[in-house]
C-alpha positions, 0 to 999 in steps of 0.5 A: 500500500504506497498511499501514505496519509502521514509521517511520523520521524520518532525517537525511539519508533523509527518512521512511522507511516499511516496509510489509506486502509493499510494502519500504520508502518514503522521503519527502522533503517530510514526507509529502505524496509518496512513492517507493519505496526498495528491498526489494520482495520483503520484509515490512519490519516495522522501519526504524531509522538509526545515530548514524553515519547507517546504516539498518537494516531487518528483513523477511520476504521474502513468497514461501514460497521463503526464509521467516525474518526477514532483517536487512539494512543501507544505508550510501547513504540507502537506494539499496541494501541489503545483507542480512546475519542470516539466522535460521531458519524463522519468527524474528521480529526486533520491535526494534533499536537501535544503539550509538554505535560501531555495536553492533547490538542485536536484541530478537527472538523468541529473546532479545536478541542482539548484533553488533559488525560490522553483523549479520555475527556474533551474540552471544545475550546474553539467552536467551528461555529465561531468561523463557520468552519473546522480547523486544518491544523495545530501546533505549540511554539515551547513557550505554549503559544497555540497555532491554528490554520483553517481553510479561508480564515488563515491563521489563529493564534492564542497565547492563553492555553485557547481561552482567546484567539486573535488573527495572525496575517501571513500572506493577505492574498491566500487565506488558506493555511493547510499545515502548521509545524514547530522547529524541535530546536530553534521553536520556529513557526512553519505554516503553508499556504496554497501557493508557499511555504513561510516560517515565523521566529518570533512567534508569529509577528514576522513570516518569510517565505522559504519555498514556493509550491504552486501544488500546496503543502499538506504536511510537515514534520522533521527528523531526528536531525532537525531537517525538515521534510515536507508533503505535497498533493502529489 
């Protein structure tokens, strides 16, 4: 299965890939061999790892018996996963980021919501009514500013663990922002647009663009080494 959803460079995991009705993969050698890692039944659309090493996935599970997005959690680099949120009929989860005391963010289909105690109990703490619209991503800057994208209201931000938002302008022609990712080392902000690739190193006040890509940026992450690696449409 080469239809990759997701990547995931971990500490201690390897590679890990989610894959459209194939679960998740792991690699070990950087990519040159593959085994499986669980959650077959599943669309896994999303694989990200916690400061602490816990890894997070997000799927749909692929027969029409249990349809909605699941969010589920493995303390043991994948061997097993325990499944927790349970959404109703067709939510969709796009993004997630965690905290460094392990809060999980959730940028989905209906707001960004928020859990203290691994995906258990959720706080909505920005409704998609507000905009009129669900949220593309998420992402937490080290000193805990929250980032959000969103489809045609760009780009949010809130410097009080979600209680208040404020509008961040990155591009004022293009107010799509589809994928948002944090430096592990420096803490800059990178956010796409339809038509680039921009980072902030202050927060949010100044971007610079640092790749255009006419077929828009649907994910970013980075290796162990900090080198930045990034997925298109395509």
């Amino acid at each position: 299965n080469s239809n990759v959803r997701s990547l995931c460079s971990t500490r201690s995991a390897g590679l890990l890939a989610g894959t459209f009705r194939g679960g998740i993969s792991r690699s070990s050698d950087a990519g040159d061999r593959w085994e499986f890692s669980g959650l077959a039944e599943y669309d896994v659309s999303l694989v990200r790892e916690s400061p602490d090493g816990t890894l997070y996935a997000s799927g749909i599970y692929k027969f029409a018996t249990d349809q909605g997005m699941r969010l589920f959690f493995s303390t043991d680099n994948g061997s097993t996963w325990n499944r927790n949120h349970v959404s109703g009929t067709g939510m969709e989860i796009f993004d997630l980021a965690v905290q460094a005391d392990g809060g999980v963010w959730l940028a989905s289909k209906f707001g960004i919501e928020f859990s203290s105690d691994r995906g258990v109990t959720w706080t909505l703490l920005l409704s998609w009514t507000r905009f009129g619209e669900g949220r593309t991503s998420i992402a937490i800057t080290p000193n805990g500013t929250l980032f959000t994208g969103a489809p045609t209201q760009g780009l949010l931000s809130s410097g009080d663990r979600g209680s208040t938002w404020k509008h961040v302008t990155i591009d004022p022609s293009d107010s799509l922002v589809q994928a948002l990712a944090v430096h592990p080392v420096s803490g800059s902000v990178f956010a796409s647009t339809r038509s680039a690739l921009y980072r902030s190193s202050d927060d949010g006040e100044r971007w610079e663009r640092v790749l255009s890509a006419p077929d828009h940026i649907r994910e970013i992450i980075f290796d162990r080494s900090g080198a930045l690696l990034a997925r298109n449409g395509r």
